[in-house]
PQR file with spaces between the fields and no chain letter, atoms N, CA, C, O and H, PARSE charges and radii, in Angstrom:
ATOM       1  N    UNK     1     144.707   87.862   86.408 -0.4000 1.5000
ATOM       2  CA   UNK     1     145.014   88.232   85.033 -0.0000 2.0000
ATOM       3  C    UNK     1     144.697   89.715   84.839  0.5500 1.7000
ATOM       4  O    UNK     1     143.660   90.123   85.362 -0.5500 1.4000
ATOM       5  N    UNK     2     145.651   90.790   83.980 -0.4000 1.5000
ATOM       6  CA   UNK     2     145.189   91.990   83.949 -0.0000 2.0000
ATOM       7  C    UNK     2     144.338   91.849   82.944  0.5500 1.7000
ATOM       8  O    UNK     2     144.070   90.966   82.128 -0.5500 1.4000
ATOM       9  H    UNK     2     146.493   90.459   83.556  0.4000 1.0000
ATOM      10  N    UNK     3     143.745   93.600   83.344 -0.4000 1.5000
ATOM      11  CA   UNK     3     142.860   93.785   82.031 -0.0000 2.0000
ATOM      12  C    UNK     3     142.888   93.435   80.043  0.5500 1.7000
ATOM      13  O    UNK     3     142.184   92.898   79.189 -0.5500 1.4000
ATOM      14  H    UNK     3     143.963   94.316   84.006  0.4000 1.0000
ATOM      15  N    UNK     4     144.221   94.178   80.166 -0.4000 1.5000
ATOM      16  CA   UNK     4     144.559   93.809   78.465 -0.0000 2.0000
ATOM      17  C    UNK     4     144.626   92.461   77.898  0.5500 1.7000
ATOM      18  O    UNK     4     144.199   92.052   76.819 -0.5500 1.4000
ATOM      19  H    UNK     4     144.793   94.615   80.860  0.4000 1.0000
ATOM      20  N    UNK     5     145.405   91.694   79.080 -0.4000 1.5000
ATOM      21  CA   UNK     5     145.294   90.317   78.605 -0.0000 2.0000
ATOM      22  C    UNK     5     143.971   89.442   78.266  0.5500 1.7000
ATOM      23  O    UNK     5     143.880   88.585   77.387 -0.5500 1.4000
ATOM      24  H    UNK     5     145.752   92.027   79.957  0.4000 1.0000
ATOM      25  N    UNK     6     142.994   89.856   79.152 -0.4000 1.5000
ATOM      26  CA   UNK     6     141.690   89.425   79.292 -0.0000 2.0000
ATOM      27  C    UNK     6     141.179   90.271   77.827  0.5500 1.7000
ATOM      28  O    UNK     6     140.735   89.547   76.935 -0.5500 1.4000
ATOM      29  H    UNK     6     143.068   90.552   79.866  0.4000 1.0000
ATOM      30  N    UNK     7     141.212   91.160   77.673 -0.4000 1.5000
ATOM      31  CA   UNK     7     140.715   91.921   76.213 -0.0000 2.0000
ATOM      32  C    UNK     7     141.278   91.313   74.920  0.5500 1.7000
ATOM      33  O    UNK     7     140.692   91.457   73.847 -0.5500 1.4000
ATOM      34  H    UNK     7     141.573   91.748   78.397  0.4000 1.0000
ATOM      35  N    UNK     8     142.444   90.620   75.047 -0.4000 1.5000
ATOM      36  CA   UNK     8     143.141   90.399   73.995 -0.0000 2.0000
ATOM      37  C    UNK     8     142.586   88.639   73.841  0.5500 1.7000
ATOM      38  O    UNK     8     142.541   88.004   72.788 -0.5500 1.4000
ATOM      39  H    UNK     8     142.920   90.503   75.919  0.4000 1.0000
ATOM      40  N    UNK     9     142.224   88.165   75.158 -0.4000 1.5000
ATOM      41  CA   UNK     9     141.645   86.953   75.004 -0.0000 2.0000
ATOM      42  C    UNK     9     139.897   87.028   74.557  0.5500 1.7000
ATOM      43  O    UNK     9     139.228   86.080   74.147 -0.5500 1.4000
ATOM      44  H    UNK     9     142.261   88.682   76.013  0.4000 1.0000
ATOM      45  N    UNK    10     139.568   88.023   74.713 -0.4000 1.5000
ATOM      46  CA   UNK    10     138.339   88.606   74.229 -0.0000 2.0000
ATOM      47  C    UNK    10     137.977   88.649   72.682  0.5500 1.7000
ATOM      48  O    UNK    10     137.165   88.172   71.889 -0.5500 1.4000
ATOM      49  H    UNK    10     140.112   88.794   75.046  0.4000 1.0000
ATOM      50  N    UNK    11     138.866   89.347   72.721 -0.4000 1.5000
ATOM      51  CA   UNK    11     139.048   89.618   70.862 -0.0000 2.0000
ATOM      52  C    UNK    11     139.452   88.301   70.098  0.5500 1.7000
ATOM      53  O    UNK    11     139.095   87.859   69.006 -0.5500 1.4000
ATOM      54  H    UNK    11     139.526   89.734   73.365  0.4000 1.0000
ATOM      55  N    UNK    12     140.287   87.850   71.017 -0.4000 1.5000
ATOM      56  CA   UNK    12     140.063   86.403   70.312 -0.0000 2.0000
ATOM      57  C    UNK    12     139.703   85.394   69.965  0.5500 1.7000
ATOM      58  O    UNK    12     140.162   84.711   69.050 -0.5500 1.4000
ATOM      59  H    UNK    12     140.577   88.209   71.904  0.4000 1.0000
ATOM      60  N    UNK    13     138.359   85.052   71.030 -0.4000 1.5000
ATOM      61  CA   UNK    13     137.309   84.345   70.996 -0.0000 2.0000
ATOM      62  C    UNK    13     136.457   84.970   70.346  0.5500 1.7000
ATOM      63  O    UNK    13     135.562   84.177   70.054 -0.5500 1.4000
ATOM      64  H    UNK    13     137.985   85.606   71.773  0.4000 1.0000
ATOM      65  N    UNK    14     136.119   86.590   69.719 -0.4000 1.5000
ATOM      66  CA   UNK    14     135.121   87.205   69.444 -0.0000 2.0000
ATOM      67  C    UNK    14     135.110   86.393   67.748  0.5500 1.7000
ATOM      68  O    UNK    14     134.042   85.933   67.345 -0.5500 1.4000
ATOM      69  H    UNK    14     136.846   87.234   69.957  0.4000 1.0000
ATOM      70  N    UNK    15     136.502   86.282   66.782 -0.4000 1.5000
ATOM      71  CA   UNK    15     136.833   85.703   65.876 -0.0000 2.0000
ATOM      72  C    UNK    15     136.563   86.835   65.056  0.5500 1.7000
ATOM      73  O    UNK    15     136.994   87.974   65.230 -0.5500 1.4000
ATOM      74  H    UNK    15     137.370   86.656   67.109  0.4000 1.0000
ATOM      75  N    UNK    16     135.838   86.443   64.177 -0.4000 1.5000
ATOM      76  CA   UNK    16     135.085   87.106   63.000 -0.0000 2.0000
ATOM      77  C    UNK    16     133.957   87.288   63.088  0.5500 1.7000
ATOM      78  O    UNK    16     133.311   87.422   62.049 -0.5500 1.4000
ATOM      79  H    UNK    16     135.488   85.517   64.036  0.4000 1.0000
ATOM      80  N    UNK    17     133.330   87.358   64.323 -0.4000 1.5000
ATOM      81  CA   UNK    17     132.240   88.065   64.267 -0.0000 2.0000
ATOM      82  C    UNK    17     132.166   89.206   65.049  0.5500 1.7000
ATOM      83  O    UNK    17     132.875   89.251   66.054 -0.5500 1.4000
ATOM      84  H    UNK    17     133.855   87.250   65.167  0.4000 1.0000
ATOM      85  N    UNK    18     131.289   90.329   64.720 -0.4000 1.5000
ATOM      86  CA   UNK    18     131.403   91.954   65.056 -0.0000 2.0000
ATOM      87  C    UNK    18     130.702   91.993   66.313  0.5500 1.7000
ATOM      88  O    UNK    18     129.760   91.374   66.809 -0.5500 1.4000
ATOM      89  H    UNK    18     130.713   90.292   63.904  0.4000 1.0000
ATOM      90  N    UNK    19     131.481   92.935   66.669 -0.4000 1.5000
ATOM      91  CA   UNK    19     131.544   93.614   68.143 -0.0000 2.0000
ATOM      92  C    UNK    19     130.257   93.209   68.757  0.5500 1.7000
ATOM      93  O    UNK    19     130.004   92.392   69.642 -0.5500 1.4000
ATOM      94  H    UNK    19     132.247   93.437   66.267  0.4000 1.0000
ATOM      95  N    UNK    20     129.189   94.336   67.749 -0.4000 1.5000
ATOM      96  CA   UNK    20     127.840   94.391   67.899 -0.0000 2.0000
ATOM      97  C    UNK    20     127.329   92.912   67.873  0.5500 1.7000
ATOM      98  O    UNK    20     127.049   92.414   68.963 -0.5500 1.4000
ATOM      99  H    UNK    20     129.394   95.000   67.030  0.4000 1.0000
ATOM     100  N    UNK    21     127.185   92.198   66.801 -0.4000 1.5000
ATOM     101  CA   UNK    21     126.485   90.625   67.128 -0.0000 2.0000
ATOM     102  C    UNK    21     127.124   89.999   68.595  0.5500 1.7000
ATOM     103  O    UNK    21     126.342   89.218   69.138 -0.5500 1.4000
ATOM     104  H    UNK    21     127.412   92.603   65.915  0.4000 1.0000
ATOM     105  N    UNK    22     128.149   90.170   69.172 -0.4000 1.5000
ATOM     106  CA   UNK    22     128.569   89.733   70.330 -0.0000 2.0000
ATOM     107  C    UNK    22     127.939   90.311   71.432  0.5500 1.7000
ATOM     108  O    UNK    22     127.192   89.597   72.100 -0.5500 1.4000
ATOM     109  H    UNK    22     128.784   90.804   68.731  0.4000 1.0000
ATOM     110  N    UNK    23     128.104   91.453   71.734 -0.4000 1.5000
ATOM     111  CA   UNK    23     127.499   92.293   72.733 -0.0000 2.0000
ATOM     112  C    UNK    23     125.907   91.975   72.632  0.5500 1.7000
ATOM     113  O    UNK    23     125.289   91.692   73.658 -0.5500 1.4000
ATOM     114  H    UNK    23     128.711   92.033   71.191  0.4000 1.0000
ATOM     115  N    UNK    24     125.248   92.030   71.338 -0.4000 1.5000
ATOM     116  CA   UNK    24     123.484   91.729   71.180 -0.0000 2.0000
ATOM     117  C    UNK    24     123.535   90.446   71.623  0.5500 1.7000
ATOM     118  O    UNK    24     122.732   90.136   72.504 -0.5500 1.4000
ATOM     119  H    UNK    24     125.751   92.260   70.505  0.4000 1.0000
ATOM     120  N    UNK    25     124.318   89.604   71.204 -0.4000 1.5000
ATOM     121  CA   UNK    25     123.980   88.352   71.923 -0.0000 2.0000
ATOM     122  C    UNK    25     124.027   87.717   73.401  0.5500 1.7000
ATOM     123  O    UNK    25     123.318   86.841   73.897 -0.5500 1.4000
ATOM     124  H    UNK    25     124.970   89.856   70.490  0.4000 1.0000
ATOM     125  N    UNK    26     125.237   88.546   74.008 -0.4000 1.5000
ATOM     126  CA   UNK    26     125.594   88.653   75.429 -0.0000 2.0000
ATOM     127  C    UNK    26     124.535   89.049   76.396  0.5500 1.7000
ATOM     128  O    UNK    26     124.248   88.672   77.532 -0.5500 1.4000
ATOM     129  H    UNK    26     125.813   89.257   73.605  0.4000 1.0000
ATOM     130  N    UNK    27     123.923   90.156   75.367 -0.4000 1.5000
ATOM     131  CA   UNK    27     122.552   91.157   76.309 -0.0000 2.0000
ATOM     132  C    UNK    27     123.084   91.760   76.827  0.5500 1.7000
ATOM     133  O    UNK    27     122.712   92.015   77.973 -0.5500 1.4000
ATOM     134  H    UNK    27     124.156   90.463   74.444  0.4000 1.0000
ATOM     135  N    UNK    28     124.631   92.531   76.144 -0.4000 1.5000
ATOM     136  CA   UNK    28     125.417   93.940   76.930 -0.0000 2.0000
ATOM     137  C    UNK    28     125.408   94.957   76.033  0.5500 1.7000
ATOM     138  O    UNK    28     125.119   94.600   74.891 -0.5500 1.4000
ATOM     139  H    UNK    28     124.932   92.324   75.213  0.4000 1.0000
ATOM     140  N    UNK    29     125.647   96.182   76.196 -0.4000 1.5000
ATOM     141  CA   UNK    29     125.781   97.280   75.390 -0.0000 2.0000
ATOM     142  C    UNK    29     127.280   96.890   74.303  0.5500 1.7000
ATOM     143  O    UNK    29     128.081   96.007   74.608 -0.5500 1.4000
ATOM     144  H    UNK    29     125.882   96.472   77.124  0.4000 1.0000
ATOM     145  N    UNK    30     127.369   97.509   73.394 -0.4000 1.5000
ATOM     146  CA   UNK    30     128.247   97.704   72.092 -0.0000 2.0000
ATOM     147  C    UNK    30     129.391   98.402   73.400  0.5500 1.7000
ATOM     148  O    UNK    30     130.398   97.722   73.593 -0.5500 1.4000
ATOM     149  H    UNK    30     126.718   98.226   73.146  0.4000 1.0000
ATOM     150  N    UNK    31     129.240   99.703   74.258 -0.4000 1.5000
ATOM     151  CA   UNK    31     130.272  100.006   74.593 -0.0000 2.0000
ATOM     152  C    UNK    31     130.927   99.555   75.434  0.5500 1.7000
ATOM     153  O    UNK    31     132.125   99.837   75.438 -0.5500 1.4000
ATOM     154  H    UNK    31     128.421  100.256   74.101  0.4000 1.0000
ATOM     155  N    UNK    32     130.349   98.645   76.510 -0.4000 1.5000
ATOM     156  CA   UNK    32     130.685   97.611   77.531 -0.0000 2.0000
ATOM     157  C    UNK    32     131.556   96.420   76.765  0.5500 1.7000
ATOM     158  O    UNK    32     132.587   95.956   77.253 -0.5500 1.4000
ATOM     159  H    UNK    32     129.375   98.416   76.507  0.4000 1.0000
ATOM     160  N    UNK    33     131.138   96.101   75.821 -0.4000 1.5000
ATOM     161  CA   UNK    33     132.105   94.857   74.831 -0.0000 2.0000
ATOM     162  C    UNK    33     133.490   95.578   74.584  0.5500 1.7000
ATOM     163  O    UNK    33     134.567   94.982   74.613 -0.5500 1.4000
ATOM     164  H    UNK    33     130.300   96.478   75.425  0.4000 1.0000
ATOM     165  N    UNK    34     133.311   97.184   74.291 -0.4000 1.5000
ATOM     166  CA   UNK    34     134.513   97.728   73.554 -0.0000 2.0000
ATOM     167  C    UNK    34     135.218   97.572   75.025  0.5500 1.7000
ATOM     168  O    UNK    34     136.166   96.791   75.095 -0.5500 1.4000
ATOM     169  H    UNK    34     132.436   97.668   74.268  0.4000 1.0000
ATOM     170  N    UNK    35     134.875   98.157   76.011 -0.4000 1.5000
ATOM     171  CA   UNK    35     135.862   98.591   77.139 -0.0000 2.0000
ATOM     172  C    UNK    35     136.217   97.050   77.471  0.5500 1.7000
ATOM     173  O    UNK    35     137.424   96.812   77.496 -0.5500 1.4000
ATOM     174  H    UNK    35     134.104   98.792   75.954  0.4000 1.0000
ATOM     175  N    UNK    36     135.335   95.951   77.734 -0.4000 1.5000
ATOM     176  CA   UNK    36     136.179   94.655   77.696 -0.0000 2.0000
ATOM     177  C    UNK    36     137.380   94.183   76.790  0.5500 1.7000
ATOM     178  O    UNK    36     138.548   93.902   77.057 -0.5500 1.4000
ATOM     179  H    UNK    36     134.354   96.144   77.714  0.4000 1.0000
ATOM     180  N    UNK    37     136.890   94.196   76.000 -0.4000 1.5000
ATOM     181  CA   UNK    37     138.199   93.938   74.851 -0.0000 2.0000
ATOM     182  C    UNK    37     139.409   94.746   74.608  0.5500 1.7000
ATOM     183  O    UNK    37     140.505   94.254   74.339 -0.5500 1.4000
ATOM     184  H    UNK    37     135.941   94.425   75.783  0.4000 1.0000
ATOM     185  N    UNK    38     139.082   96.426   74.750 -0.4000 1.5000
ATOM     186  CA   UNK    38     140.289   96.894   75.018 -0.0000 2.0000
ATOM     187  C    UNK    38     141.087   97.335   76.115  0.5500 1.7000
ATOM     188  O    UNK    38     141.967   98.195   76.159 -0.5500 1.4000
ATOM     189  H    UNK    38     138.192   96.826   74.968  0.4000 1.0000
ATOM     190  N    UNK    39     140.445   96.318   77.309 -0.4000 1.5000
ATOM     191  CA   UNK    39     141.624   96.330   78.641 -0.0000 2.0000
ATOM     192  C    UNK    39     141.164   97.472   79.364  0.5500 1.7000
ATOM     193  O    UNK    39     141.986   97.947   80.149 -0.5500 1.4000
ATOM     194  H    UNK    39     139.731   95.619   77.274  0.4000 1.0000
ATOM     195  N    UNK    40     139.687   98.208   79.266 -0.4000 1.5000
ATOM     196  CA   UNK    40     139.408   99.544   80.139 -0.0000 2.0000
ATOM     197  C    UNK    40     138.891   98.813   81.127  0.5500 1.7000
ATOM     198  O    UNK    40     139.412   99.138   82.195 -0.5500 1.4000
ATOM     199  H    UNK    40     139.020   97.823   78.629  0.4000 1.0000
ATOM     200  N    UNK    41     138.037   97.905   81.251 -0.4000 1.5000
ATOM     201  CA   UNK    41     137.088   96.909   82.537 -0.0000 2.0000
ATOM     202  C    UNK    41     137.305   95.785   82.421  0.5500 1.7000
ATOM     203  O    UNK    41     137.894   95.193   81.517 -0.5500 1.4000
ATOM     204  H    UNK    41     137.614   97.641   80.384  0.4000 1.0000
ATOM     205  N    UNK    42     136.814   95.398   83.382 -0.4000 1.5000
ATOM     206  CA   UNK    42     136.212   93.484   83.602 -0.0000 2.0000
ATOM     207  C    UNK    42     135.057   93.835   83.891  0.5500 1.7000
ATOM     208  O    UNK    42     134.576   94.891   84.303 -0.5500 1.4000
ATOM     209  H    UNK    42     136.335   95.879   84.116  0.4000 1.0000
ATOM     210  N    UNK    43     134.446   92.354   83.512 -0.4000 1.5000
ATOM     211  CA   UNK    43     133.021   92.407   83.305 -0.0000 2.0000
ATOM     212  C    UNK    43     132.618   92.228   84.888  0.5500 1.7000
ATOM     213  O    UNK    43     133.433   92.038   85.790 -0.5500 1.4000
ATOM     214  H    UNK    43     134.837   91.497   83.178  0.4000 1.0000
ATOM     215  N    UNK    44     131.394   92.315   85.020 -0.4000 1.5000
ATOM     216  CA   UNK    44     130.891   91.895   86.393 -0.0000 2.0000
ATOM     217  C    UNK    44     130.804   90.603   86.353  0.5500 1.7000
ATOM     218  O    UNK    44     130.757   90.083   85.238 -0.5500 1.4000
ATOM     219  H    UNK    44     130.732   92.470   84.287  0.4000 1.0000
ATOM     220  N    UNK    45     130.758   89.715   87.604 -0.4000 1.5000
ATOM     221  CA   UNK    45     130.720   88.176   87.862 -0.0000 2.0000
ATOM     222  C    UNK    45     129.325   87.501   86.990  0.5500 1.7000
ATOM     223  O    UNK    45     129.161   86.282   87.036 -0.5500 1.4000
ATOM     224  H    UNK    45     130.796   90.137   88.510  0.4000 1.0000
ATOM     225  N    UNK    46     128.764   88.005   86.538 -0.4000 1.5000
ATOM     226  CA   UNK    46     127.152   87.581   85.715 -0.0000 2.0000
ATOM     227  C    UNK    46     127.611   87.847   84.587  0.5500 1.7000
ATOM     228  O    UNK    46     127.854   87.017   83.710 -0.5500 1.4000
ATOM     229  H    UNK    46     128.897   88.995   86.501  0.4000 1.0000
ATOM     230  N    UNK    47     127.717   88.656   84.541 -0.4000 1.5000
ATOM     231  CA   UNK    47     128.876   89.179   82.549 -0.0000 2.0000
ATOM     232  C    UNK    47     129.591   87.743   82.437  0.5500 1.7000
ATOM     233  O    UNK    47     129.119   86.898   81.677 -0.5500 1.4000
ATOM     234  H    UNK    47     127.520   89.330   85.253  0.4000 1.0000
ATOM     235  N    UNK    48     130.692   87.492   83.178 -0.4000 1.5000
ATOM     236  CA   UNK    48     131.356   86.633   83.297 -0.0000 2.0000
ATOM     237  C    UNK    48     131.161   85.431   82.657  0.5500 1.7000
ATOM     238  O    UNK    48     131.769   84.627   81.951 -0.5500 1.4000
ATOM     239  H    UNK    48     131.075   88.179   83.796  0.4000 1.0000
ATOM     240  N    UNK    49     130.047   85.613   83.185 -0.4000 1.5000
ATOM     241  CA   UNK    49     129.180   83.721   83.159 -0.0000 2.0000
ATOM     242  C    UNK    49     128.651   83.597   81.772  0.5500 1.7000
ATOM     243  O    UNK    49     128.686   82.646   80.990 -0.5500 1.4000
ATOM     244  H    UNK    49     129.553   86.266   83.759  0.4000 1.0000
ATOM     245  N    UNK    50     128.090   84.939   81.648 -0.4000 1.5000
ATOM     246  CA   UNK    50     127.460   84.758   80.469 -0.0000 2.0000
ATOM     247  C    UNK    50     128.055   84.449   78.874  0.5500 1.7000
ATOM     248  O    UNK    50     127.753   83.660   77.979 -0.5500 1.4000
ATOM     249  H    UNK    50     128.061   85.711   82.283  0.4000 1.0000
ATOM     250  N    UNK    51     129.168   85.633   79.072 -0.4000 1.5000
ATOM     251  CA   UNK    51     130.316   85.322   78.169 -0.0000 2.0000
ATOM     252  C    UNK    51     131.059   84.146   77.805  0.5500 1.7000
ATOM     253  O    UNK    51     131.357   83.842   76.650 -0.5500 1.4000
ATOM     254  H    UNK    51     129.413   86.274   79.799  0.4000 1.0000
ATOM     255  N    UNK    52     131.376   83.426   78.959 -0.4000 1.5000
ATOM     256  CA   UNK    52     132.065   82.175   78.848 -0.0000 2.0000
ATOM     257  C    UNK    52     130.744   80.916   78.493  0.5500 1.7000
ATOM     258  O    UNK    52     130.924   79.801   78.004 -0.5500 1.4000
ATOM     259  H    UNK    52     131.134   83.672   79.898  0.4000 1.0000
ATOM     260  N    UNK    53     129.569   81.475   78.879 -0.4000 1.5000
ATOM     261  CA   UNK    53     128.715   80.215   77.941 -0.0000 2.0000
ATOM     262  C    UNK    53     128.297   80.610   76.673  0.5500 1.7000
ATOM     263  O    UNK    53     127.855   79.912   75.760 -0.5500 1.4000
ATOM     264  H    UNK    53     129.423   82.381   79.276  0.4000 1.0000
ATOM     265  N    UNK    54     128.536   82.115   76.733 -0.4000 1.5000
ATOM     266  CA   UNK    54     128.343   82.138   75.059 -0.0000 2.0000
ATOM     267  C    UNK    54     129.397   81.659   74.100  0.5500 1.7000
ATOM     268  O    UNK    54     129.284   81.498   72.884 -0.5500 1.4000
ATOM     269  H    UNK    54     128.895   82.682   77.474  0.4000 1.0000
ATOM     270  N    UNK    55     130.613   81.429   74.996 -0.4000 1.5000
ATOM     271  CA   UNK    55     132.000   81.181   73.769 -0.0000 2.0000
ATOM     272  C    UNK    55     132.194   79.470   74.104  0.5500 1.7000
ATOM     273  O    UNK    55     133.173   78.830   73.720 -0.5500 1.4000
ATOM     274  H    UNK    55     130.705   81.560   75.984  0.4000 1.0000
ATOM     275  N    UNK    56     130.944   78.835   74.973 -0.4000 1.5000
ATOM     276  CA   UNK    56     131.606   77.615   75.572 -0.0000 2.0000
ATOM     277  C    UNK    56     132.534   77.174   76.069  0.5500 1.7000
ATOM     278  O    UNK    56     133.044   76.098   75.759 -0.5500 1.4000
ATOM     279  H    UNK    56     130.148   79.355   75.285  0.4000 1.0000
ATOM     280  N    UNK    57     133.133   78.353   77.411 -0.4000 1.5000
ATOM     281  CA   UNK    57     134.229   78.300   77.942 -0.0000 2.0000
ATOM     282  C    UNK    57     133.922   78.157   79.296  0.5500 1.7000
ATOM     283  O    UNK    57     132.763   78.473   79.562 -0.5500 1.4000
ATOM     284  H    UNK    57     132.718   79.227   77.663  0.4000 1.0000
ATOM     285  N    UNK    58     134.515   77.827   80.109 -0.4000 1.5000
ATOM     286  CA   UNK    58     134.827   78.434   81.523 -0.0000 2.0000
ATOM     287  C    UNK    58     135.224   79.595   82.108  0.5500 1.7000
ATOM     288  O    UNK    58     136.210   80.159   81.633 -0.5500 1.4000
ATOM     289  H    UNK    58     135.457   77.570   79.892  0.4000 1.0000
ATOM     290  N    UNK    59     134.729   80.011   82.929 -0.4000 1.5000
ATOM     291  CA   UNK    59     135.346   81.371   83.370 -0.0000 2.0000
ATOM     292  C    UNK    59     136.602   81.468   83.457  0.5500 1.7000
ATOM     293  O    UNK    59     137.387   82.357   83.128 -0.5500 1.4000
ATOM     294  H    UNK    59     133.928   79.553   83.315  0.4000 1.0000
ATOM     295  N    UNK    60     136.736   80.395   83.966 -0.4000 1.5000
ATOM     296  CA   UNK    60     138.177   80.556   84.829 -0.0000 2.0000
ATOM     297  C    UNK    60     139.391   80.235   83.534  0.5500 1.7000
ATOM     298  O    UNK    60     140.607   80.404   83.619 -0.5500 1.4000
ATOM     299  H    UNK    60     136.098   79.672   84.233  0.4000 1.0000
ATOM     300  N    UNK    61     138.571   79.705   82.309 -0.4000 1.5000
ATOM     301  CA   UNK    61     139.469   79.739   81.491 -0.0000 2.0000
ATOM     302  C    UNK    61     140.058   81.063   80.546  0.5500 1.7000
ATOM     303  O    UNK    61     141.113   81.133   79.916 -0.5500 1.4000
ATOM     304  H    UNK    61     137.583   79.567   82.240  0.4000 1.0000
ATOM     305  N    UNK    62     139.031   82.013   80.688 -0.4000 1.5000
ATOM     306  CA   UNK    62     138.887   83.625   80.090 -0.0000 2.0000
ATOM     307  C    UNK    62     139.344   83.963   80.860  0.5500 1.7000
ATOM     308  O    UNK    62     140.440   84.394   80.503 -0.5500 1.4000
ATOM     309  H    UNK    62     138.174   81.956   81.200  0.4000 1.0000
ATOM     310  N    UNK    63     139.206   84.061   81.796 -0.4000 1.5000
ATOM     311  CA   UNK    63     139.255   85.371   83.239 -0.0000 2.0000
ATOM     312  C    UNK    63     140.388   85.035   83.780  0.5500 1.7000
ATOM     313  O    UNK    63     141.077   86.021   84.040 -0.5500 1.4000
ATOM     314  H    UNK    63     138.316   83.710   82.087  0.4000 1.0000
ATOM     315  N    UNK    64     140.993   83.742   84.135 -0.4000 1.5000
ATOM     316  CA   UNK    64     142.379   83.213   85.314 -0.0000 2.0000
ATOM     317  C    UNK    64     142.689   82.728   84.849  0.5500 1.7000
ATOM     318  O    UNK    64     143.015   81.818   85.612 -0.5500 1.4000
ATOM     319  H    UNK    64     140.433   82.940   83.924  0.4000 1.0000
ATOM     320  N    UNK    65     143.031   82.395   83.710 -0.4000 1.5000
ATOM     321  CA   UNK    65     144.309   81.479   83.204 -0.0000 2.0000
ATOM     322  C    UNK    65     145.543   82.547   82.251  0.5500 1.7000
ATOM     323  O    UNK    65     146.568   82.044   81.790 -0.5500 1.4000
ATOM     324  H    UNK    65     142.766   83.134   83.090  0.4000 1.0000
């Protein structure tokens, strides 16, 4: 999956809640969330994990599908 798509699936699990409460809750920086969501990176494989149990997902459902 490219980057943007993964950002755009980002932003969409993020919902209505702000950048910042996501990233504080993740235990990542505010600018690491931005470059995820707008298609500049992928997270590292631990990012990964963490993200998808914070949204109660699977990786493979964020990241490869």
């Amino acid at each position: 999956m490219n980057k943007e798509k993964i950002g755009k699936k980002l932003a969409e699990l993020r919902g209505n809640k702000s950048r910042e409460e996501v990233a504080r809750d993740i235990g990542i920086s505010l600018s690491a969330w931005q470059m995820y969501e707008n298609g500049q990176r992928i997270p590292r494989d631990e990012i990964k994990i963490k993200i998808a149990s914070y949204f109660n997902k699977s990786v493979e459902e964020i990241f490869y599908s």
